[in-house]
C-alpha positions in Angstrom: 0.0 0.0 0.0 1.5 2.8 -1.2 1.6 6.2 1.6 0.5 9.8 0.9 3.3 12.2 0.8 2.0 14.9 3.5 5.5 16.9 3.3 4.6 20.6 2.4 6.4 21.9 -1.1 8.2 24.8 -0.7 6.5 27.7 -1.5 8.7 30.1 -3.9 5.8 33.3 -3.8 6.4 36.0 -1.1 5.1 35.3 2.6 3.0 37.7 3.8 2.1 38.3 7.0 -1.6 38.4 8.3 -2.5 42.1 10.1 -2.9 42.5 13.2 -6.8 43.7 14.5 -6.5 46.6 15.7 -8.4 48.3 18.7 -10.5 50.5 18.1 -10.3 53.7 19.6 -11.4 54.2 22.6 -14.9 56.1 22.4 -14.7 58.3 25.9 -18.1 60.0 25.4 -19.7 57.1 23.7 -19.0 54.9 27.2 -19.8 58.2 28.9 -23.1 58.1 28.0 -24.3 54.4 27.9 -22.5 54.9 32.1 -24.7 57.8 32.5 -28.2 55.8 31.0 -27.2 53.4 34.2 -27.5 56.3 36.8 -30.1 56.9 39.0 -29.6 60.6 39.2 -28.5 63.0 36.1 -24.9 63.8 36.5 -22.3 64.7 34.7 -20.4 61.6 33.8 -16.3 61.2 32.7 -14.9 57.8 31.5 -11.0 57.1 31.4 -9.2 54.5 30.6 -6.7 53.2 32.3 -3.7 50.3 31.3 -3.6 50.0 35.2 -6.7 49.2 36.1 -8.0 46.2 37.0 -11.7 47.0 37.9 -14.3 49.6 37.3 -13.9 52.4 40.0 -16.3 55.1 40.7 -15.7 58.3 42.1 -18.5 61.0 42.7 -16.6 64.1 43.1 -18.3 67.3 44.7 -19.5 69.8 42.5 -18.1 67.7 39.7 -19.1 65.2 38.8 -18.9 60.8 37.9 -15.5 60.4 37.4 -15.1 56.5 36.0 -11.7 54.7 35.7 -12.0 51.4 33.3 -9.4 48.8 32.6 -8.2 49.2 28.8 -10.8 47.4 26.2 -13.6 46.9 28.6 -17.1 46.7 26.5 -19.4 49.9 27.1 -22.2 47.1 28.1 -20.1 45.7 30.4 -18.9 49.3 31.8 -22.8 50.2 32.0 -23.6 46.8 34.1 -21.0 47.9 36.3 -22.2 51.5 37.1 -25.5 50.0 37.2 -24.2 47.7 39.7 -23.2 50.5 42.2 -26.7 52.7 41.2 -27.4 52.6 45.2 -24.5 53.6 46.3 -24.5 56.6 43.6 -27.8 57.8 44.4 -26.9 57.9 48.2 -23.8 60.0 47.8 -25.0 62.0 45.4 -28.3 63.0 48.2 -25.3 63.3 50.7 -23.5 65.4 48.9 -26.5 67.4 48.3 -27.5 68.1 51.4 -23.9 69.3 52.4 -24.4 72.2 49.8 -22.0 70.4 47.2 -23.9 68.3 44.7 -22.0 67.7 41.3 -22.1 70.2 38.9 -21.8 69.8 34.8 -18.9 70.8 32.9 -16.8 70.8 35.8 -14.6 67.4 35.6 -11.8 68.0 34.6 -10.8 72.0 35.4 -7.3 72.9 36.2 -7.2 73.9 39.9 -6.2 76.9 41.6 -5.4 75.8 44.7 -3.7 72.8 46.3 -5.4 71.4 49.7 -3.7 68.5 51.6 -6.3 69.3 54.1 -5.0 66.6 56.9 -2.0 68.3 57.3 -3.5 72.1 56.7 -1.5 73.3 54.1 -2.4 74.8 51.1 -0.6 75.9 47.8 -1.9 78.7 45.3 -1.5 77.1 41.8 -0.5 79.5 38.8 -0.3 78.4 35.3 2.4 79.4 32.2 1.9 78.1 28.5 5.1 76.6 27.2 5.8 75.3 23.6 7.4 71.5 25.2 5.7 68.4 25.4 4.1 68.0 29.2 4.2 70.0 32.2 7.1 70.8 34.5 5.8 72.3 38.0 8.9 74.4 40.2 7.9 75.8 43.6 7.9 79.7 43.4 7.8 80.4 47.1 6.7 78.1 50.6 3.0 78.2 49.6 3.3 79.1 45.5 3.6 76.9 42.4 4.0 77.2 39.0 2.8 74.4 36.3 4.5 75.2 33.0 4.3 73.9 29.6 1.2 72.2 27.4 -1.2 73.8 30.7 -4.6 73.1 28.3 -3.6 69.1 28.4 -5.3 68.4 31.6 -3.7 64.9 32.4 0.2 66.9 31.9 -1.0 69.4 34.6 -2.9 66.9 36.8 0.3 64.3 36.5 2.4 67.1 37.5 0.4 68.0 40.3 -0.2 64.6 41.1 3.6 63.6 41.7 4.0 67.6 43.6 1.3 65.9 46.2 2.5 62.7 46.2 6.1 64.1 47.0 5.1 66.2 49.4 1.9 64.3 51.0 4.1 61.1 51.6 6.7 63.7 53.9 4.3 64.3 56.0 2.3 61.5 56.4 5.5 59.7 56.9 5.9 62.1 59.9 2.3 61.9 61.5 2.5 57.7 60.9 6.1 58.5 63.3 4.2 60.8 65.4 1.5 58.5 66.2 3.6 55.7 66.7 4.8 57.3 69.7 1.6 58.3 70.9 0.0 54.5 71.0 3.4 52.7 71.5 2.6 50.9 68.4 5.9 50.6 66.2 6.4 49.5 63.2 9.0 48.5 60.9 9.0 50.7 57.8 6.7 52.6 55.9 6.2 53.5 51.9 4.0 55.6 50.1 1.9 54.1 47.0 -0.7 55.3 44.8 -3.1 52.4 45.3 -6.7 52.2 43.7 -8.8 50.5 46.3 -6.9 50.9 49.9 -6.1 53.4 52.3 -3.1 51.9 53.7 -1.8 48.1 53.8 0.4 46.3 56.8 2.8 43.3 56.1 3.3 40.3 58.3 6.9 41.6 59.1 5.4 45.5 60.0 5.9 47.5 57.2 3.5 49.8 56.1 2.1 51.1 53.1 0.2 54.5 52.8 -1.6 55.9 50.3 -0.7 59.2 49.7 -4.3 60.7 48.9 -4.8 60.3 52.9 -3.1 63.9 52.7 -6.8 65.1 51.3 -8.7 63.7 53.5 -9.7 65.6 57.5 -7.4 64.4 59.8 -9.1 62.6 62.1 -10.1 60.2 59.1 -6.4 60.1 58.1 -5.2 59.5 61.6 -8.1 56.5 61.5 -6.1 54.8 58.9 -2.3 55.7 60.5 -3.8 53.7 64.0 -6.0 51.2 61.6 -2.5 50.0 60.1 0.0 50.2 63.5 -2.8 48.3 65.0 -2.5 46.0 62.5 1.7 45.0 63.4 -0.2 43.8 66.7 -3.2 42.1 64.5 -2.9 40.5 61.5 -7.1 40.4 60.5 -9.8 42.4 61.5 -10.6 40.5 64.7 -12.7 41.3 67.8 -9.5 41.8 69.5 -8.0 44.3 66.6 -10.8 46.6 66.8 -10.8 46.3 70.5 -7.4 47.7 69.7 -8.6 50.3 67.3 -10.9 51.2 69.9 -9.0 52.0 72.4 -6.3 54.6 70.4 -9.5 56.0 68.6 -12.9 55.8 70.4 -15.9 55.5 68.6 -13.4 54.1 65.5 -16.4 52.0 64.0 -17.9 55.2 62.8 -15.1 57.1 61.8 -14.7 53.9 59.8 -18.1 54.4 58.3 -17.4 57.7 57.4 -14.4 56.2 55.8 -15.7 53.6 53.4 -17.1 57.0 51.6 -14.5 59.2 51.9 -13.3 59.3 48.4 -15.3 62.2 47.4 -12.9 64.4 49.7 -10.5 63.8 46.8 -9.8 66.8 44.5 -11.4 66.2 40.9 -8.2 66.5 38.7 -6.6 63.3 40.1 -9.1 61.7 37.8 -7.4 63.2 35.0 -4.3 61.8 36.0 -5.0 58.0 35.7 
């Protein structure tokens, strides 16, 4: 029985190369909208990507806005679920905010500030802007409470990066100083502490005592922020959210259940431009 010859012949024509699918681009106001069909209120809505991100997050900003941070190639129907998803949350912030006197505003997402807050701390910064023909921003300090962003100031993610790293600079000084402060005041120590940009925590504790510390703390009132420095020192003691580690909690912060209440929403103490930096 004779055998099929299944070698391939060469093949003398040119070799070409299928083409890569390309992504289309992303459609900001298209997802914008399908987000904002989700709400429960009318708001103004803002969507970014971001190659970062690994989940949808949600930030209601006062007198702003829906500021919405999606991972790279999520589907606008799968965006709008997850908006959907959080409609009860949105609606109860956004009554909150309300009553306080600060419900969002349109048009209002992404303007370039004029002031820097770190409101934890108490200090404050007046912002001033200066068009440059360059590619970014660079920001220089023009006296102890003065800055100056410079460059391509009408591309909102150059100025909020710039201001972004100013605040994460000079945030993570001095929460590095109150985490030292209040170390001493508990007689909880710890064994180092580093400050991240993290998406979804506050502040992190290892097994061996180091601690991690978001550096957007620096926004919030202090006796939130001081919450989180105690939350995390008490942590070097307890390792998990026990009876015995809020016990702890308890007794460097009374009445810390609420505070930590208080805290679950606190993102909306966060200045609107960060957005604009993801």
């Amino acid at each position: 029985m004779t055998r099929a010859n299944t070698t391939p012949k060469p093949h003398s024509g040119p070799v070409r190369a299928c083409p890569a699918k390309r992504r289309p681009p992303f459609d900001a106001a298209g997802a914008a909208a399908a987000a904002a069909a989700r709400l429960p209120r009318p708001m103004p809505v803002a969507v970014r990507e971001n190659a970062r991100a690994k989940n949808v997050v949600l930030r209601l900003i006062p007198g702003q806005g829906l500021v919405v941070t999606t991972p790279v190639g999520l589907p606008p129907a799968r965006l709008a679920e997850a908006v959907g998803a959080r409609s009860a949350w949105i609606a109860a912030t956004w009554d909150r905010l309300a009553a306080e006197g600060s419900p969002p505003q349109p048009g209002a997402i992404a303007a370039r500030p004029g002031k820097i807050v770190l409101t934890a701390f108490d200090r404050q910064w007046e912002v001033a802007y200066a068009a440059r023909d360059r590619d970014g921003c660079l920001l220089t300090a023009r006296g102890p409470q003065s800055l100056l962003v410079s460059g391509a100031v009408d591309d909102m993610a150059a100025v909020a990066g710039a201001l972004t790293t100013f605040c994460r600079d000079r945030g993570g000084e001095l929460l590095k100083e109150a985490l030292a402060r209040v170390s001493r005041e508990t007689g909880l120590s710890y064994a180092g502490a580093t400050i991240r940009a993290q998406r979804t925590r506050w502040g992190s504790c290892t097994a061996r005592g180091r601690i991690s510390l978001n550096f957007t703390l620096a926004f919030l009132p202090w006796e939130l922020c001081r919450l989180v420095l105690v939350h995390e020192l008490c942590h070097t003691r307890e390792l998990n959210h026990s009876a015995r580690f809020w016990a702890l909690v308890e007794e460097h912060v009374p009445g810390c259940r609420a505070l930590d209440a208080k805290l679950a929403s606190a993102r909306h103490y966060l200045p609107g431009w960060l957005a604009a930096a993801d």
